[in-house]
N, C-alpha and C positions, 0 to 999 in steps of 0.2 A: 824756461817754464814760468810760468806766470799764477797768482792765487792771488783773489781781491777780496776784500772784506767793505762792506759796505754799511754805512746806519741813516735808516731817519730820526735817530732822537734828536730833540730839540735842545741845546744846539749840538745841531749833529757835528761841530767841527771840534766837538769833545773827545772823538777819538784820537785826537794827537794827543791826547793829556793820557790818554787810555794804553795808548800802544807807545806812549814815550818817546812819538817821533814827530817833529813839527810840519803840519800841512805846507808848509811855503816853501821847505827846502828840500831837497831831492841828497838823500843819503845813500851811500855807499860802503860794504862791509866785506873782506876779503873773505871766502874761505878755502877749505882746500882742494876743491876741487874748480872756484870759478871764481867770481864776485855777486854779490845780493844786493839790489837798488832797492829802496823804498820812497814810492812818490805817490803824489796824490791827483790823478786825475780832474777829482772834483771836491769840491770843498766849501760849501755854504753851511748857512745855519739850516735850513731842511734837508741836505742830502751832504753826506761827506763819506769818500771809499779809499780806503787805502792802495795800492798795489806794490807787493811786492813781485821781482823780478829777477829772478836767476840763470846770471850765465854761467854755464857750464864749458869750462875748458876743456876738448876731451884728452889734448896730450897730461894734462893734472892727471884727470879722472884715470887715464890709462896706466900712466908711469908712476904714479903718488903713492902713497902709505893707501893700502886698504887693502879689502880680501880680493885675490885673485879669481876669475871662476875657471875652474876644471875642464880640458878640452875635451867637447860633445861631437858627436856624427856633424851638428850643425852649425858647429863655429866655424870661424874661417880665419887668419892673418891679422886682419885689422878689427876684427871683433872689438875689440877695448877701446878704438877710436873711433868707428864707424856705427853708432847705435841711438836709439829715442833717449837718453838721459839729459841731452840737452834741451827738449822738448815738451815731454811727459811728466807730470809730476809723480815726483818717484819718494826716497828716502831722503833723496838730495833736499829736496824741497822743506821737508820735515827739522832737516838739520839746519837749514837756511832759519826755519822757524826760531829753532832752541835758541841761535848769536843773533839773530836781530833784536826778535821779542823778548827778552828773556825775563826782563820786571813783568811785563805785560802774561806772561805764562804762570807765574809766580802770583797771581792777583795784584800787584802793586803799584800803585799810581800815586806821587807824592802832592799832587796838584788836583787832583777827585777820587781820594779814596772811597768815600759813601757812592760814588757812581761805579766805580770796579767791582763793589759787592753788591751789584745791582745789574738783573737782566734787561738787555737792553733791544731793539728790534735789529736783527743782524740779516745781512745775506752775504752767502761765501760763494764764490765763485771760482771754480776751476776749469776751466776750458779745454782741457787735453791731460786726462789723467789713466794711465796705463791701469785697468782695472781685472785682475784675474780673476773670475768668478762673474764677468759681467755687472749690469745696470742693477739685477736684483738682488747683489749682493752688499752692493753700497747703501740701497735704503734699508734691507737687514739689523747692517751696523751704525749707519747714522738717524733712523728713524727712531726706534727705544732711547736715545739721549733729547729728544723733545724735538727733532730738525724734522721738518717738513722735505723729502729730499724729491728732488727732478733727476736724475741720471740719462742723459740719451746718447744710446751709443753713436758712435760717430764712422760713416761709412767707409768702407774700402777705399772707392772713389766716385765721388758723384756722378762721376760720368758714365758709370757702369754699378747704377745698383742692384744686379744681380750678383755681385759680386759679394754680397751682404757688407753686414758689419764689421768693422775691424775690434781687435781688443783693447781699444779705448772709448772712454764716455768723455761729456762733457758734464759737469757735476755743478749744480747750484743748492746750496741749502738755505734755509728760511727760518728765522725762528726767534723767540725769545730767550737770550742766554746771557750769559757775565761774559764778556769777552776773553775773562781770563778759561774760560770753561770752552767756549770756541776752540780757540787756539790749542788746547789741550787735546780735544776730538782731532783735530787734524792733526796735532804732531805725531798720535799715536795710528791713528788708522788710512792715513794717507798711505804706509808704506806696509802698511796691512795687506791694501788692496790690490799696491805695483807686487807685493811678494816676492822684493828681489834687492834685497838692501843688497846697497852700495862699499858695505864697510866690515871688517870681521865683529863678530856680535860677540863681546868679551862679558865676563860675569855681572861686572857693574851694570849692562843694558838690564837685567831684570831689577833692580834699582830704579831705573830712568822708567821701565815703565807703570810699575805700582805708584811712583811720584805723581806721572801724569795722567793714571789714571785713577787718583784718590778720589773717593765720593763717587764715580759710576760704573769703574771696568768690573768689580768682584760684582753685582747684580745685572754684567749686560747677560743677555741671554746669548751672545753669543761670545762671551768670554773665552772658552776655550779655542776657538778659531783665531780668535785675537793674539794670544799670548803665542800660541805656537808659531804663526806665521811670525809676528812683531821680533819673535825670537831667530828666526830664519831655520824654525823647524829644529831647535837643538832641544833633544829630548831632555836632557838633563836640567837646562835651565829652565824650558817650559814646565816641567816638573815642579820644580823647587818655585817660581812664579804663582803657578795655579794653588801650590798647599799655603802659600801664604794668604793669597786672596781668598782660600777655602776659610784661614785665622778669622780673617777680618770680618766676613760673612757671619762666621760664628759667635763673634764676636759684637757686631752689632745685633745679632739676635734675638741675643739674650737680655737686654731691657725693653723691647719695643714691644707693643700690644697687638699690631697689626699680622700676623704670624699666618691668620685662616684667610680660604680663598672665599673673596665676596659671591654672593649669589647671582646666577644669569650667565649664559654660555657665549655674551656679544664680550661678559667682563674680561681685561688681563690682570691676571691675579699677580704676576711678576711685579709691572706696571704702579700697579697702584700698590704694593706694599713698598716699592722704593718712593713713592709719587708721598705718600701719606710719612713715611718717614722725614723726605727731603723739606715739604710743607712744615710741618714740626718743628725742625731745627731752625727754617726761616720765619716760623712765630716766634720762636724765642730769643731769635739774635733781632727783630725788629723791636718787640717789647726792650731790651738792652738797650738799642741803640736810639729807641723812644725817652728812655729814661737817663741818657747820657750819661750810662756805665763806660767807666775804661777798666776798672781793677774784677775781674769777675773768678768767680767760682765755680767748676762745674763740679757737683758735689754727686756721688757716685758716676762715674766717668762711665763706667766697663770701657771698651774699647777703643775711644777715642773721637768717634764719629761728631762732637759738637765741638768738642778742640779741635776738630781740623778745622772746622767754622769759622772759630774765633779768632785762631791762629790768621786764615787768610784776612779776617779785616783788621786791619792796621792802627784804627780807633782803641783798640783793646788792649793795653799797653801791659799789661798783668796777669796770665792766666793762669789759675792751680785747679788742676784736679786730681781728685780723690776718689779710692776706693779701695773699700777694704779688700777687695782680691792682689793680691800682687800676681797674678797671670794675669786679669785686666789692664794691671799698671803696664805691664809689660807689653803687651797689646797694644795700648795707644801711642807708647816710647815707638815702636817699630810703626805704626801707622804715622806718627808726624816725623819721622826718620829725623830722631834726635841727634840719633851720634852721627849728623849729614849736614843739621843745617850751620849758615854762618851765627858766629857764637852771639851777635846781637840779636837776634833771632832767637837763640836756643835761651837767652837770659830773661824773653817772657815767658816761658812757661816753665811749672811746678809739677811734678808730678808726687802728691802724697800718700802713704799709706794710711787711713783713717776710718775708723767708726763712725752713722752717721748721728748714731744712739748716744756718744760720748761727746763730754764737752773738749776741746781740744781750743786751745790757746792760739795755736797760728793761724787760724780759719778768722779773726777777728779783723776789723780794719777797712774791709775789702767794700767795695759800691753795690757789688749784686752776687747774689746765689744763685745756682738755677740746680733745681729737682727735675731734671727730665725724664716720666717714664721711671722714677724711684721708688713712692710711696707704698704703690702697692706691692712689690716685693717685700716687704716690711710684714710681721704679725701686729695685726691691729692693737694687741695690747703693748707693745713697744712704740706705736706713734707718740704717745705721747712726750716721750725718752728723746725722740725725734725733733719735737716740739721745742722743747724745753733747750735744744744745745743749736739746735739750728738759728728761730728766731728770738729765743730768751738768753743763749749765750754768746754767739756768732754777732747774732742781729743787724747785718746790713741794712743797705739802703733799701734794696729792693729784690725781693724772693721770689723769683719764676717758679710755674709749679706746671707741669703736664701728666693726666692719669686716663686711663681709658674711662671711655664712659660705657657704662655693661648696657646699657640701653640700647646701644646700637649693634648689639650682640647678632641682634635678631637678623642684620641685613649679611652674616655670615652665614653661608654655609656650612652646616656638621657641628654648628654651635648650640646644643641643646640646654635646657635649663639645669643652671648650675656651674656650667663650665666656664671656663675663664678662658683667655684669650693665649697664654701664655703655661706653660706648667708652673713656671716659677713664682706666680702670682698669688697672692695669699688673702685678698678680696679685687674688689670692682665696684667701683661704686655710681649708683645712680646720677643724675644731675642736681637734684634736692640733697643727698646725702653730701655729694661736694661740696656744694654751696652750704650745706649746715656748718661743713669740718672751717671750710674757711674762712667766714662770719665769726667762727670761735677763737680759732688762732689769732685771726686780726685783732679782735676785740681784747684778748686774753694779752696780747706781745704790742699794743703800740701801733698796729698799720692798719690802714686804710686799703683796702682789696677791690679790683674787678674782675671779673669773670668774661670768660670768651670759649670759643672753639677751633680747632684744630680740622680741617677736611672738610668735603661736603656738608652742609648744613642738611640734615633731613628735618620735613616738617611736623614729624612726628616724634623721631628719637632722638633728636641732634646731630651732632658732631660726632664721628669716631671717638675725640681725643678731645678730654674738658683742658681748659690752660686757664692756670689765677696768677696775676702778676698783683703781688705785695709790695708798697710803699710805706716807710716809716713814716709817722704823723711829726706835722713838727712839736709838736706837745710832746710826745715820747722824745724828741733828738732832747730838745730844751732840756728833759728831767735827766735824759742820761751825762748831759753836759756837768749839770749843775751837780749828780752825784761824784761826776769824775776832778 
């Protein structure tokens, strides 16, 4: 069975830095049911494709460790040795994925990490992929993750196309993505769509798949298909999978402002509240990664969604978040599956319980804060309390700030005057009224401030989502130098 990944970034032979395997040499990787090659067809600075290649032994696959199937009316003798696994991309393929790629599935690349946390122009190729549910089911599942999909089924036998289609496609996707993000879509839903893992499906597989589907399975719209199949249909783990990803949903929630569905019946409302969330997060880690933050703070965390961010880029050598909930804390501990990862791993990040109204001691030290989506849960007369421990006590380097802009209320539908975007929301402010608050802060603490937007730019109301990235002045460092 055969899957190729292809890029034209420039230079495109950065994918060997990407996928951790070198264009010039042809590797080879045992597993238990065959061997996996990874080579490189083509290889310049405008086009470079990886291929990986799986043989499939079928006395392994037959006689090996893994789950047996149950005799049917339609089995026969050599069924276990006599079948498409060798051929189809199935689960085998997906597993081939996990022991080849496995930095690369992880986001990690020691030699272009800023290009790992960066999408890049990809096309996936599968050419013979057992698909139960057909062509329209494959763009279902990989179209809502940003892929452009082609799916055509592939015929009985050309020579008798009356014969129709067979239950295989040829599968191409297109698209702009992090490769570590690729890699992830196919380890999870390649064996989605053959529906017929290869292996017994033991508890830890709903582990393996919340892992790799962090940041898009709990919002695909067809999640529950996912999980159940992914699980090989076991009711009890599919279960216990979908109530966590229900956590996490709810979990990320409850600090985003985007919550109503935009107005116009061409709109998807699923779509663009994960679109304008994911946007968000990549304003915030680019402002960080502008400002050459490693030690960061995400101050009110709720559930974890920008720690999982920060965690995957590898620039970031420190990360603590806080929130006073300890059900949130608890929340993004299971979202970055703490008690999972390796302990140099688990030794960047902090999870604290904290006020953001009190001044707390440990919060000091650190390159950057970020408020994302915080403020206005706050009672206005407590911003100031805010103020005062954030950038007068804390006072880093550089303070990310992201708040809805109420102005853009109007392009929601069922948002009448008065209502806020969120229940938990306690104002919403203008684009004047932001820009007053932050003009004061800056002026009041030492920084220097610019303003920007978050989403679609409208030419009338803005941006969904205002964003102020705070810089200490060096005139403020100087005086705090010279007090210390």
């Amino acid at each position: 069975m055969l899957l190729t990944l292809t890029t034209t970034h420039r230079p495109a032979t950065d994918l060997g830095h990407l996928l951790v395997k070198h264009p010039e040499r042809v590797q080879s990787f045992g597993l238990p049911a065959g061997t996996a090659h990874v080579l490189y067809p083509e290889a310049d600075e405008q086009r470079c494709t990886a291929a990986l290649l799986v043989e499939v032994d079928p006395f392994k696959l037959g006689g090996g460790r893994g789950r047996r199937q149950a005799a049917t009316p339609d089995s026969f003798t050599l069924g276990q040795y006599v079948n498409d696994r060798p051929y189809a991309a199935s689960s085998l393929l997906s597993s081939a994925l996990a022991k080849v790629f496995r930095s690369a599935l992880r986001g990690e690349s020691r030699d272009r990490p800023e290009l790992a946390a960066t999408p890049i122009p990809l096309e996936v190729r599968v050419p013979v992929l057992r698909c139960r549910g057909g062509a329209e089911l494959a763009v279902r599942l990989f179209a809502p993750l940003g892929w452009a999909v082609t799916a055509t089924p592939i015929p009985l036998d050309e020579a008798y196309p009356e014969w129709g289609d067979s239950r295989y496609v040829d599968l191409t996707l297109t698209g702009a993505l992090r490769v570590a993000d690729a890699l992830n879509h196919l380890y999870v839903l390649l064996p989605v769509l053959d529906d017929a893992k290869h292996y017994w499906v033991a508890p830890d597989e709903v582990d393996k798949l919340l892992r790799a589907g962090a940041g898009w399975l709990a919002d695909h719209p067809e999640r529950s298909l996912i999980t159940r199949r992914y699980l090989a249909h076991s009711r009890a783990l599919a279960g216990e999978a979908l109530a966590r990803l229900a956590e996490l949903r709810l979990a990320d929630e409850a600090p985003v402002d985007d919550t109503v569905d935009p107005v116009g019946p061409a709109e998807e409302p699923d779509r663009k509240r994960a679109s304008l969330a994911l946007r968000r997060r990549e304003a915030v880690l680019a402002a960080l990664r502008d400002q050459g933050a490693s030690r960061v703070l995400d101050l009110g965390c709720g559930g974890g969604a920008l720690l999982a961010a920060l965690v995957a880029d590898r620039r970031f050598t420190e990360i603590v978040g806080t929130d006073v909930s300890s059900q949130a804390l608890t929340l993004a501990a299971r979202r970055l599956r703490l008690d999972r990862l390796p302990e140099r791993q688990r030794d960047r990040i902090k999870l604290w319980q904290s006020a953001l109204t009190y001044r707390d001691d440990r919060l000091r030290g650190y390159d950057a804060a970020v408020l994302m989506e915080v403020i206005e849960h706050l009672d206005p007369p407590r911003l100031p309390a805010l103020e005062d421990a954030v950038f007068g006590h804390v006072r880093p380097g550089t303070v990310v700030v992201t708040t809805p802009n109420v102005e853009y209320n109007v392009r929601y539908e069922g948002l009448g005057t008065g209502r806020f975007r969120h229940a938990d929301h306690r104002f919403e402010w203008t684009r004047a009224e932001f820009a007053a608050w932050v003009d004061r802060v800056a002026v009041a603490h030492g920084y220097a401030a610019t303003l920007g937007g978050v989403g679609d730019d409208d030419p009338e109301v803005g941006s969904p989502t205002q964003l102020a990235v705070f810089t200490r002045t060096e005139e403020a460092a100087r005086k705090e130098e010279i007090r210390a």
